[in-house]
Structures are given as C-alpha cells and as structure tokens.
MDTraj code that builds the backbone (N, CA, C; nanometers):
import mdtraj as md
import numpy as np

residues = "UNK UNK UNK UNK UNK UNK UNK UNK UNK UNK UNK UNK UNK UNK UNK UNK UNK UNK UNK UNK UNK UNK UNK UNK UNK UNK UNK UNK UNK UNK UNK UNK UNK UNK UNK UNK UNK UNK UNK UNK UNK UNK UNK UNK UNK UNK UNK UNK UNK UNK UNK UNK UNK UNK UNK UNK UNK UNK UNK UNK UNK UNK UNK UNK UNK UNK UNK UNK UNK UNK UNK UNK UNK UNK UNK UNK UNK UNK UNK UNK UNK UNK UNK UNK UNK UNK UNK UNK UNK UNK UNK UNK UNK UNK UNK UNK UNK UNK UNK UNK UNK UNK UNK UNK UNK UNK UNK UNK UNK UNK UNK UNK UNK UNK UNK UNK UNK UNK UNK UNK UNK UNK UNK UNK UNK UNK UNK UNK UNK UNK UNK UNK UNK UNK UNK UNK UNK UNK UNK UNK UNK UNK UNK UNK UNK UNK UNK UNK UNK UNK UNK UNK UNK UNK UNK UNK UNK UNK UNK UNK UNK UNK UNK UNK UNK UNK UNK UNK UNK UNK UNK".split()
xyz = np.array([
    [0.0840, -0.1175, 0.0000],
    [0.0000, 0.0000, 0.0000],
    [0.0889, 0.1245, 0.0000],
    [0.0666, 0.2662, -0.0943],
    [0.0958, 0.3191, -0.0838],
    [0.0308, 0.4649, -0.0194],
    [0.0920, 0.5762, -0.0214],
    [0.0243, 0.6542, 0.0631],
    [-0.0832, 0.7363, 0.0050],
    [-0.0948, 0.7257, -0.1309],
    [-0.1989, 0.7598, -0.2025],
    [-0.3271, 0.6397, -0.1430],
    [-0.2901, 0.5035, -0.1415],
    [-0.3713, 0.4433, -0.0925],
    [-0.4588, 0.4425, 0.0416],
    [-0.4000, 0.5154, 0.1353],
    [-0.4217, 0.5019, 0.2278],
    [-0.5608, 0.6330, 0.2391],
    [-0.6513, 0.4856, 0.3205],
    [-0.8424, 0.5310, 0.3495],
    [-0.8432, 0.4712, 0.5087],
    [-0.9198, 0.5992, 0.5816],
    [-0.9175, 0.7482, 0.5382],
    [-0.7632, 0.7955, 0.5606],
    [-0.8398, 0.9467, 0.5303],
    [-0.6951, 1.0103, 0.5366],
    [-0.7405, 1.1157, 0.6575],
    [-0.6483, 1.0580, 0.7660],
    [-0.7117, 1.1102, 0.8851],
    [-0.6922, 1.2881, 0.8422],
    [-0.7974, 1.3555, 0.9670],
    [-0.7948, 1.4983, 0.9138],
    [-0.7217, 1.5791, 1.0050],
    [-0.6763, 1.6529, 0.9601],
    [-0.5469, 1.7524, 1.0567],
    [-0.3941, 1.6852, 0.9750],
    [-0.3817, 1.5643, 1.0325],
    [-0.2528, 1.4976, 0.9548],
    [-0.2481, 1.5285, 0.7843],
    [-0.3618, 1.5118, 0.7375],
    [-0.3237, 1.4896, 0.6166],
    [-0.2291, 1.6173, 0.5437],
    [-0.2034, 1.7365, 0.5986],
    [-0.1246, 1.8151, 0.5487],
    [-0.0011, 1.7631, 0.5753],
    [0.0507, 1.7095, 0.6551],
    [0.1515, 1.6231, 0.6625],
    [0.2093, 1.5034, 0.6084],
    [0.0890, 1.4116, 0.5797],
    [0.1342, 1.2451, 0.4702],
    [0.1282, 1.3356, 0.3392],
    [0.0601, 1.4305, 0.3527],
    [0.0486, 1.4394, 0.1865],
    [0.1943, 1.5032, 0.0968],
    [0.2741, 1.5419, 0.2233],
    [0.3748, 1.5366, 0.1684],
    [0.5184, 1.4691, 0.1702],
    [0.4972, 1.3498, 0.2246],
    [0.5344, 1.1777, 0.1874],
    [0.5528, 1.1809, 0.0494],
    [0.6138, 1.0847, 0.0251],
    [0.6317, 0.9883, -0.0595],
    [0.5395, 0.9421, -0.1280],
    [0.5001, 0.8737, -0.2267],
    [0.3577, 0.8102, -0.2584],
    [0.4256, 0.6605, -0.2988],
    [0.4955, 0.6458, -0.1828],
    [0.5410, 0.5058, -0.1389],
    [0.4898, 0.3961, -0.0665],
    [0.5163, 0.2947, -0.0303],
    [0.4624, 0.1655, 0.0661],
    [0.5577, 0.3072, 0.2596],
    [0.4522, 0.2518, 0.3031],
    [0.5665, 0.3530, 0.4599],
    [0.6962, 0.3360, 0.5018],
    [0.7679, 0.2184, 0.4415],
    [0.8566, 0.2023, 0.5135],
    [0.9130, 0.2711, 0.4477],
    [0.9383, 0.2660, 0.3000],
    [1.0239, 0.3370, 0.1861],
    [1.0227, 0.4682, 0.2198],
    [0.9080, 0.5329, 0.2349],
    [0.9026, 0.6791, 0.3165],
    [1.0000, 0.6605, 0.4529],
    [0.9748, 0.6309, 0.5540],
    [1.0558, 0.6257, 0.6642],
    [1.2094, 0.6191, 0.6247],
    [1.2467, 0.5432, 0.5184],
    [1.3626, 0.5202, 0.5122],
    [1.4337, 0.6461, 0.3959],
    [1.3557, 0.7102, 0.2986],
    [1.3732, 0.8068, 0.2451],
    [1.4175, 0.9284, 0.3383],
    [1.2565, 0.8852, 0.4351],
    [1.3011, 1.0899, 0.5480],
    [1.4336, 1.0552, 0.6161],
    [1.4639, 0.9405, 0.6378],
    [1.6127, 0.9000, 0.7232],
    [1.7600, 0.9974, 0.6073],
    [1.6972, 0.9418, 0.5181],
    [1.8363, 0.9600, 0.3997],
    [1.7981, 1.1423, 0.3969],
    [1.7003, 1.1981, 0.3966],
    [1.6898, 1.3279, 0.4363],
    [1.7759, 1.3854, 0.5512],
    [1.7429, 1.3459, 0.6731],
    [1.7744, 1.3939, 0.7851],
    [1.9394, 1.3782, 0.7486],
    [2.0367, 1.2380, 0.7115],
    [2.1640, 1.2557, 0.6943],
    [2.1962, 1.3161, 0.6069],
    [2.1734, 1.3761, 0.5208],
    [2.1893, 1.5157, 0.4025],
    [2.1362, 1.6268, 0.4550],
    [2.1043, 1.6634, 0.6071],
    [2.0571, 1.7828, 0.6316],
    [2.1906, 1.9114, 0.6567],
    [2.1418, 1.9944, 0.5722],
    [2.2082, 2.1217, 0.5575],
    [2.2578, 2.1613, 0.7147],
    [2.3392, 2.1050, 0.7861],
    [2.3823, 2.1421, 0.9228],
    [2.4691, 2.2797, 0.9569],
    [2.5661, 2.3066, 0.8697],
    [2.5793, 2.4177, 0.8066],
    [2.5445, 2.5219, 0.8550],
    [2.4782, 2.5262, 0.7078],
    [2.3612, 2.6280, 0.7124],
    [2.2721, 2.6748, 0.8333],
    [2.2264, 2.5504, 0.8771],
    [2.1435, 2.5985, 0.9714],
    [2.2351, 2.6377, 1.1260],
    [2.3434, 2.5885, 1.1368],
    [2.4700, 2.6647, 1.2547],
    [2.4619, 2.7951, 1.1963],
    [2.4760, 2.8432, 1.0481],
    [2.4783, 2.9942, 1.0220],
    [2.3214, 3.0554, 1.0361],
    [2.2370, 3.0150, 1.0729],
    [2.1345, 3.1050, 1.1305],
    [2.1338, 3.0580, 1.2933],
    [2.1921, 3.0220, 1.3540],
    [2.2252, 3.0175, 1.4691],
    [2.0726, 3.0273, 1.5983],
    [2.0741, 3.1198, 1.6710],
    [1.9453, 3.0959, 1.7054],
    [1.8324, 3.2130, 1.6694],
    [1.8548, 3.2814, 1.5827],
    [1.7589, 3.3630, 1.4822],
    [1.6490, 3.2941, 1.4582],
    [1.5351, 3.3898, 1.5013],
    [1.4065, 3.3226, 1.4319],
    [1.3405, 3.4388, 1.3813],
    [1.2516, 3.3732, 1.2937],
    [1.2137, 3.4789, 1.1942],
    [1.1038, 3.5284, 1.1947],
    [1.0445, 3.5727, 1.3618],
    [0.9418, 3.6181, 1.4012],
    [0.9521, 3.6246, 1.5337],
    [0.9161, 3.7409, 1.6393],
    [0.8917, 3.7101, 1.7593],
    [0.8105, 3.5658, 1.8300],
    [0.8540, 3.5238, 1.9356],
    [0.7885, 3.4206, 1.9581],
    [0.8120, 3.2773, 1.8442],
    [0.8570, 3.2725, 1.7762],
    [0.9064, 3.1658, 1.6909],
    [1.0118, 3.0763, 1.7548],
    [1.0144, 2.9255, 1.7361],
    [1.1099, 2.8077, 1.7609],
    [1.2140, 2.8426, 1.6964],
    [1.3127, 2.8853, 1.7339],
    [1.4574, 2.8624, 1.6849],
    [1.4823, 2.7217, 1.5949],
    [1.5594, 2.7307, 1.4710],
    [1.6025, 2.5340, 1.4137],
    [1.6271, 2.4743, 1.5391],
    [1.6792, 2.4633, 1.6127],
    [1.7210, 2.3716, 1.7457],
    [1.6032, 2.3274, 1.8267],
    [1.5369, 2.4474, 1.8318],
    [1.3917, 2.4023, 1.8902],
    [1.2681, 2.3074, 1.8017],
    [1.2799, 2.3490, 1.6847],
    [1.2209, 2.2690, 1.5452],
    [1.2838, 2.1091, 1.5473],
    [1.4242, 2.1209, 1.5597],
    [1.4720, 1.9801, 1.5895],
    [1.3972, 1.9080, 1.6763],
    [1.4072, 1.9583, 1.8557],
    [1.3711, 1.8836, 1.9251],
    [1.2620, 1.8581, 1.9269],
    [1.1685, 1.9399, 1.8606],
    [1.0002, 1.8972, 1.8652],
    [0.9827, 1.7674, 1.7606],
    [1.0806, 1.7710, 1.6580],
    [1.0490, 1.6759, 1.5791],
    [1.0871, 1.5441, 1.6512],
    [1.1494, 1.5463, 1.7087],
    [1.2088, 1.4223, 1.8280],
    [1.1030, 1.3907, 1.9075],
    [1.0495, 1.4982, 2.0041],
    [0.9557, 1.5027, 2.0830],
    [0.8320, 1.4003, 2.0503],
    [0.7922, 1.4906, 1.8847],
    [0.6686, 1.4222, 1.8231],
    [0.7035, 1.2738, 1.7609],
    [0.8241, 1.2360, 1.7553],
    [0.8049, 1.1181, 1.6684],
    [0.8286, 1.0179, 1.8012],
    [0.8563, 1.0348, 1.9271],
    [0.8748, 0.9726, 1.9960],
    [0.7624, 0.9685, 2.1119],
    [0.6625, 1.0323, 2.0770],
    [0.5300, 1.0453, 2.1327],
    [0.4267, 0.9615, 2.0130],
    [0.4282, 1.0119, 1.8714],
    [0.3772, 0.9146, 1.8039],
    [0.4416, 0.8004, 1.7637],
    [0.5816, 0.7497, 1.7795],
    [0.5804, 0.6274, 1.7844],
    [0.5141, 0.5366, 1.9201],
    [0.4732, 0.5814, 2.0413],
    [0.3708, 0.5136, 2.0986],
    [0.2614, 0.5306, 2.0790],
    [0.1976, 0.6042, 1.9967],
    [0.1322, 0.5645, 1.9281],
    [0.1111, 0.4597, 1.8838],
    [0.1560, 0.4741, 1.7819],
    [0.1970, 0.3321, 1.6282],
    [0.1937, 0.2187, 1.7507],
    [0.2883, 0.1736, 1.8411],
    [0.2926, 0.0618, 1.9159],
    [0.1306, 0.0750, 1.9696],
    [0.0974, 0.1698, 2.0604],
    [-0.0248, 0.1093, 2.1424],
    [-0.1193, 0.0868, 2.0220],
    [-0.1749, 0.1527, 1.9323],
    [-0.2573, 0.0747, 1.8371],
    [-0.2236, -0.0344, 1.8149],
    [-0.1232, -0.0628, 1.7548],
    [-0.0787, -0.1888, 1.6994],
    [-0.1190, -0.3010, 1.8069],
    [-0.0661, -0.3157, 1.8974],
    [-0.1201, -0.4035, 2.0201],
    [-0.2307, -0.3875, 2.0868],
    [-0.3627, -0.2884, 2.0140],
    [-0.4807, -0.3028, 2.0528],
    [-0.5453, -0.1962, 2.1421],
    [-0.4488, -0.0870, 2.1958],
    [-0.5023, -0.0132, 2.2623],
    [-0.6152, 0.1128, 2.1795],
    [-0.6758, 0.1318, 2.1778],
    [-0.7876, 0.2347, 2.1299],
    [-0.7485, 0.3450, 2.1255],
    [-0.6857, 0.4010, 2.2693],
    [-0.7350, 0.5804, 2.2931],
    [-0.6066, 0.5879, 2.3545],
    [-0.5429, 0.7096, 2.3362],
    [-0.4101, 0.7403, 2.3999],
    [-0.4176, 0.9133, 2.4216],
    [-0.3369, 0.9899, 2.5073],
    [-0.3589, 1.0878, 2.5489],
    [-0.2976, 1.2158, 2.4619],
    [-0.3391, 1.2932, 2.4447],
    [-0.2917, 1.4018, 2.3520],
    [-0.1301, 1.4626, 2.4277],
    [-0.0646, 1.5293, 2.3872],
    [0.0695, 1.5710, 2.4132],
    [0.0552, 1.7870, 2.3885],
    [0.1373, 1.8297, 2.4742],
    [0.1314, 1.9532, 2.4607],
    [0.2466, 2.0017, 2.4267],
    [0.2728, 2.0293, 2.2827],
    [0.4143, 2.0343, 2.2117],
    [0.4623, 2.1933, 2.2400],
    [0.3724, 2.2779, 2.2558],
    [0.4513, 2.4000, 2.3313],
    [0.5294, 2.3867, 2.4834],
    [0.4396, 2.3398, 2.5541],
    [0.5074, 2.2431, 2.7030],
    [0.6311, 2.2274, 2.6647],
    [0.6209, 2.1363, 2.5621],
    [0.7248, 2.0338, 2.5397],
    [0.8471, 2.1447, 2.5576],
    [0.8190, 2.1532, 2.4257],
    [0.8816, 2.3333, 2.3504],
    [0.9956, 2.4118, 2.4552],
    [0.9049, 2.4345, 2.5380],
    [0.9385, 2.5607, 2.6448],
    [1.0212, 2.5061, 2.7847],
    [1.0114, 2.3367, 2.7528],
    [1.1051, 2.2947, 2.9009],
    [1.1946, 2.1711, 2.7945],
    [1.2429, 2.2192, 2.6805],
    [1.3070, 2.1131, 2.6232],
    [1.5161, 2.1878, 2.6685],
    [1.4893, 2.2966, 2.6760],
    [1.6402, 2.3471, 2.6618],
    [1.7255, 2.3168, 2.5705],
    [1.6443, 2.3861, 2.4686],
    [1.7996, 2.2906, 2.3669],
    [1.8703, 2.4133, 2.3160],
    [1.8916, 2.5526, 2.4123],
    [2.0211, 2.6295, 2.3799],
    [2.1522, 2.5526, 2.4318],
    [2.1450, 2.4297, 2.5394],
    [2.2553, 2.3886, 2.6040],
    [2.2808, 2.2698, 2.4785],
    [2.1862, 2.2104, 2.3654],
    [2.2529, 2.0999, 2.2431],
    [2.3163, 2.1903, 2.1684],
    [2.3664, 2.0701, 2.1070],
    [2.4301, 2.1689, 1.9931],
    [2.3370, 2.0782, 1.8723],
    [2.3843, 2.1747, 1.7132],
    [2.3019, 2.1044, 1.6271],
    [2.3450, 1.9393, 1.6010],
    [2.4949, 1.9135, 1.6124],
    [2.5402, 1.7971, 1.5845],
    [2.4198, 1.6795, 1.6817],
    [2.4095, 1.7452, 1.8223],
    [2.4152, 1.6094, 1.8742],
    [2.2329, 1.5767, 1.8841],
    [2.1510, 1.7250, 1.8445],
    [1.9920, 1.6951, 1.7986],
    [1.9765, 1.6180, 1.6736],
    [2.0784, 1.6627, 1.5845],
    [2.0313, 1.6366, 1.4544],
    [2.0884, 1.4405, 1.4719],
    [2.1808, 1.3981, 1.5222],
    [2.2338, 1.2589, 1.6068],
    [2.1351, 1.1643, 1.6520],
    [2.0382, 1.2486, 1.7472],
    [1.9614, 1.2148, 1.8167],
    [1.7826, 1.1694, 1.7150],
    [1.7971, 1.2714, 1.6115],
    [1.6508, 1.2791, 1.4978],
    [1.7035, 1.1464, 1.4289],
    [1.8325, 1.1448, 1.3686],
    [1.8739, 1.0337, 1.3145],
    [1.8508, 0.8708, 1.3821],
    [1.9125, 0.8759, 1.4994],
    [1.9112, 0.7229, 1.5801],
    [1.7898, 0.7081, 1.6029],
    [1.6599, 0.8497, 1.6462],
    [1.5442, 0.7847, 1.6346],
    [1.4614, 0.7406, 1.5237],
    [1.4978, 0.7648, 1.3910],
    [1.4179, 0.7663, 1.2670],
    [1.4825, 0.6323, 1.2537],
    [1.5918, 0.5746, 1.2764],
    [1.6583, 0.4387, 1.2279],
    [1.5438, 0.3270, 1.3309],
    [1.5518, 0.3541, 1.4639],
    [1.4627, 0.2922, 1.5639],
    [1.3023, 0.2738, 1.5273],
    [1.2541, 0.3953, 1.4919],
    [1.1238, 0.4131, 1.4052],
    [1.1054, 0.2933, 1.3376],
    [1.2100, 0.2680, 1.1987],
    [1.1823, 0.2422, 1.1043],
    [1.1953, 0.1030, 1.1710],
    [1.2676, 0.0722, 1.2609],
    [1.3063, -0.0995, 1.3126],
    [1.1182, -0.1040, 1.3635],
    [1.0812, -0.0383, 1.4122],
    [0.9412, -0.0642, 1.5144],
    [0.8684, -0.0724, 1.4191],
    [0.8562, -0.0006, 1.2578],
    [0.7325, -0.0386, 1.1772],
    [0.7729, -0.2032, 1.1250],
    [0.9208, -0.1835, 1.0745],
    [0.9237, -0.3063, 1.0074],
    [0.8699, -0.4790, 1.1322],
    [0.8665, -0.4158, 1.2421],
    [0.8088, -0.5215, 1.3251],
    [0.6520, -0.5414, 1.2958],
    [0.6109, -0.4376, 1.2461],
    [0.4858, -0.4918, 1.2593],
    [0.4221, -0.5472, 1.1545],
    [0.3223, -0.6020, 1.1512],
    [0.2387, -0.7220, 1.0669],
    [0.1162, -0.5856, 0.9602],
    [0.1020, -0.6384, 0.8606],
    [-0.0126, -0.5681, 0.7860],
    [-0.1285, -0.5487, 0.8359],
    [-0.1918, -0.6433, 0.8969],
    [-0.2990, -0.6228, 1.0263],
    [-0.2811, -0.5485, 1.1367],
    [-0.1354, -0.5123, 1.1744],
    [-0.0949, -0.4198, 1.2750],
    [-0.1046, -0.2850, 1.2236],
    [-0.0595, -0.2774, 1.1199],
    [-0.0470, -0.1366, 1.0649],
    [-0.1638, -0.0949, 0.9964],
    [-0.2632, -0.1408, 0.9966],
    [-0.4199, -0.1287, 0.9179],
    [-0.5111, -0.0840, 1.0977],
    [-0.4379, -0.0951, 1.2057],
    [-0.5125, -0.1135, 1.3201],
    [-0.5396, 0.0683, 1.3485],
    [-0.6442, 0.1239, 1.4388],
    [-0.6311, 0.2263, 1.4585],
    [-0.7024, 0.3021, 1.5893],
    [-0.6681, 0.3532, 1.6435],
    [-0.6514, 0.4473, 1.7757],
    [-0.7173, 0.5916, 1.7410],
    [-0.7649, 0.6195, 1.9008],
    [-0.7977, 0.7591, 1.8700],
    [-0.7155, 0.8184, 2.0095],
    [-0.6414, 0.9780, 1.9212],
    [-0.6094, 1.0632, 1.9896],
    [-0.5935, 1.1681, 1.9130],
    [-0.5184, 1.2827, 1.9598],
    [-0.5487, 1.4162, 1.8913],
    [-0.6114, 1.4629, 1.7606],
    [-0.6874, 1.5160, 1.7541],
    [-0.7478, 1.5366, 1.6285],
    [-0.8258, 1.4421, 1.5668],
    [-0.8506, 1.3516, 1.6302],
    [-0.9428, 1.2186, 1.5901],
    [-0.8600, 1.0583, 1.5935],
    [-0.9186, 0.9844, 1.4381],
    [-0.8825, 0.8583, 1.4367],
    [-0.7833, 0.8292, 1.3695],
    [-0.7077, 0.7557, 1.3721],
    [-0.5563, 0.7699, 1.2603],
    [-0.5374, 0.6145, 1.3043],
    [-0.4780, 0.5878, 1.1552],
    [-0.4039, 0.4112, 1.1380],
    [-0.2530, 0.4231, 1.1794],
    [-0.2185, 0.2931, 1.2296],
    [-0.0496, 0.2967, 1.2130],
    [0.0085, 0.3222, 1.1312],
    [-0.0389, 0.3044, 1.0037],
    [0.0214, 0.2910, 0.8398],
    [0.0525, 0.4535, 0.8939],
    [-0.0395, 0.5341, 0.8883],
    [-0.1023, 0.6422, 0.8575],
    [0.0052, 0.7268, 0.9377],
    [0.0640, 0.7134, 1.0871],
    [0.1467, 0.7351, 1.1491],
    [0.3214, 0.7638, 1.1086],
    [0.3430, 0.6509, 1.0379],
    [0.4344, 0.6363, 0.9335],
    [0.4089, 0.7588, 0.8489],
    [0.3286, 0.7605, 0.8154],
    [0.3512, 0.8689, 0.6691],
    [0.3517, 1.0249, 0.7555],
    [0.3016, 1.0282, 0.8690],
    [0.3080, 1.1384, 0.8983],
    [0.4114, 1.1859, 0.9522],
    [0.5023, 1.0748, 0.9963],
    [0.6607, 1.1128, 1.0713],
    [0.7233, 1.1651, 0.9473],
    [0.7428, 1.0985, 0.8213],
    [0.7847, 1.1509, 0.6906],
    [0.7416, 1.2966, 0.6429],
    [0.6113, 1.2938, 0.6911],
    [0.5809, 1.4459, 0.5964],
    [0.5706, 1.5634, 0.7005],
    [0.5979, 1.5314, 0.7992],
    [0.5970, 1.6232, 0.9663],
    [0.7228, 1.6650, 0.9588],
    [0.8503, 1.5748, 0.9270],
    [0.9708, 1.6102, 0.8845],
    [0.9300, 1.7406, 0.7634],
    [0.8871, 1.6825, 0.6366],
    [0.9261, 1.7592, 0.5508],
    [0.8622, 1.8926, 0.5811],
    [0.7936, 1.9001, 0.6549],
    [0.7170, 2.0234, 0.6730],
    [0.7600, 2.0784, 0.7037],
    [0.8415, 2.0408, 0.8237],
    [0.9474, 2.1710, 0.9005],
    [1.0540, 2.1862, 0.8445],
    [1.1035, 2.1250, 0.7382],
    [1.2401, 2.1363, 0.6922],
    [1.1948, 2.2557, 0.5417],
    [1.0991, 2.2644, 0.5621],
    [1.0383, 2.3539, 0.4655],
    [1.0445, 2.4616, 0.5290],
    [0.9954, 2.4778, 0.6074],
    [0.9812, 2.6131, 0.7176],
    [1.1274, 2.6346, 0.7286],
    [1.1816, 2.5633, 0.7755],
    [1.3602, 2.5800, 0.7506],
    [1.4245, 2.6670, 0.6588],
    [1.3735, 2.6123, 0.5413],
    [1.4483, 2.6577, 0.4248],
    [1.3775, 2.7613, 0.3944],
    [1.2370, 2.8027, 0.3828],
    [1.2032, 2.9132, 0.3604],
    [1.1814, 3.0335, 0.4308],
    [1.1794, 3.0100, 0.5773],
    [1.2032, 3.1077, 0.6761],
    [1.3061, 3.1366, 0.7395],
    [1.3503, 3.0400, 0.7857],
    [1.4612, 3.0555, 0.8576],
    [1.6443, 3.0948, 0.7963],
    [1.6324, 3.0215, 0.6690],
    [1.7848, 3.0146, 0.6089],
    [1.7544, 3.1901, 0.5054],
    [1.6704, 3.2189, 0.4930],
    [1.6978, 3.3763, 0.4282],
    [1.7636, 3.4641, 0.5171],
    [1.7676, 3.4357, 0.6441],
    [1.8158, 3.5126, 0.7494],
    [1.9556, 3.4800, 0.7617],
    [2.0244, 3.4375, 0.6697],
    [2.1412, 3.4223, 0.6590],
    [2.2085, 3.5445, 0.6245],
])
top = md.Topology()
chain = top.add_chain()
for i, resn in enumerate(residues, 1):
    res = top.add_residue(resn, chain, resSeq=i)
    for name in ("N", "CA", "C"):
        top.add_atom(name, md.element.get_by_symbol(name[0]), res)
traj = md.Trajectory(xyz[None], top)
C-alpha cells in the first residue's frame, strides 16, 4: 500500500502524509532518514538561534520537537498496533518551552533525529499488515499505524520547509 492508498486520510494529519512519498511507509521512513543525513547542518549553525518572528522556535527548537513528536507518536503506532484504542494528547509548546535545547548543539539533535528515525523504522518493520491497518484515537481524531508512518515523513518535511524558507533567508 501506498500513501496515495491510504483510506481514510485522517484529518489535521493529512497536510503532513500528503507530503510523503507516494510510497509503501517504510520506503518513506527510510527516504526521510536519507533526508535527515543530508541535512544542511551548516547552514542551519549559520542562522544560529535567529528566528524569523517574535515568539518563533529557533532550528534547534524545530529539531527537538520533531524528536519530541516522533517519539510520542511512535507510541502511538505501538499502542494501536497491540490493541489499545485511545491514547492521550501531548502539549508540544510544554514540550517546547522545558526542552532546553540552547545547552545541544546542532550535531548532537540532529544525532539524536537520526538514531530515532533508524529505531522508528526498526518498530514499523516489526509490525504485521494487520498491525499497521489497526487504529486508535487521539489528537485530532482517528488515525491508522500505516497512517502514522507517513506522517513522521511528511511532519519532517514540513518543518524542513519552514527551515528553508524562513529561517535560512536570514542568513
């Protein structure tokens, strides 16, 4: 199945799978991986902690949320998969605001996005086609495991968009 295939297309997420891959999930998972190790590190050390609006996430802070979220929706993906229904929503400004990541540096977030996207991809390939067809409700409604997958992929690309178009002009 690819991600065009995938019914429904939960709502809120779908601005996110839709910009996946129109791959089977793992191929996505393993694509956003080969992303994250080609990430412009660079670059983004030369906008340093500039953001391009009052009140805006610094890249470092964009990092760790993406960590945050894929390691909140990968329990997800597991508790569906093993049957649980309903899981609790997460407060990613919270998160945000007690993560401290002026004390990381970019090497060892962007380290950290990497070893978890490799781990990710080990936890989908565990699961069974009946596992990943299974589905849970939490934030914003009902969402599949499959569906989870595609959104770690396009949740990446989203912010790496915001990256490149907000943040790196401030160079």
């Amino acid at each position: 199945m690819t991600r065009s295939q995938l019914y429904p297309m939960p709502e809120y997420f779908d601005r996110y799978i839709n910009l996946a891959d129109d791959v089977p999930v793992l191929k996505a998972l393993k694509i956003s991986l080969d992303e994250l190790k080609n990430a412009p590190i660079e670059l983004w050390k030369s906008v340093d902690n500039k953001v391009y609006a009052p009140g805006k996430w610094t890249i470092k802070d964009i990092l760790q949320h993406l960590i945050d979220t894929e390691r909140v929706f990968a329990y997800r993906a597991l508790s569906f998969a093993r049957g649980e229904r309903e899981v609790k929503p997460f407060d990613e400004e919270l998160y945000g605001q007690n993560a401290q990541t002026s004390r990381r540096s970019f090497e060892s977030l962007l380290q950290e996005a990497i070893t978890l996207r490799e781990s990710t991809i080990q936890l989908f390939e565990s699961f069974t086609e009946e596992m990943m067809d299974k589905t849970g409700q939490s934030f914003k409604g009902e969402y599949s495991v499959r569906s989870i997958g595609y959104i770690f992929a396009g949740h990446h690309r989203w912010h790496m968009n915001v990256i490149n178009e907000r943040y790196l002009p401030l160079i």
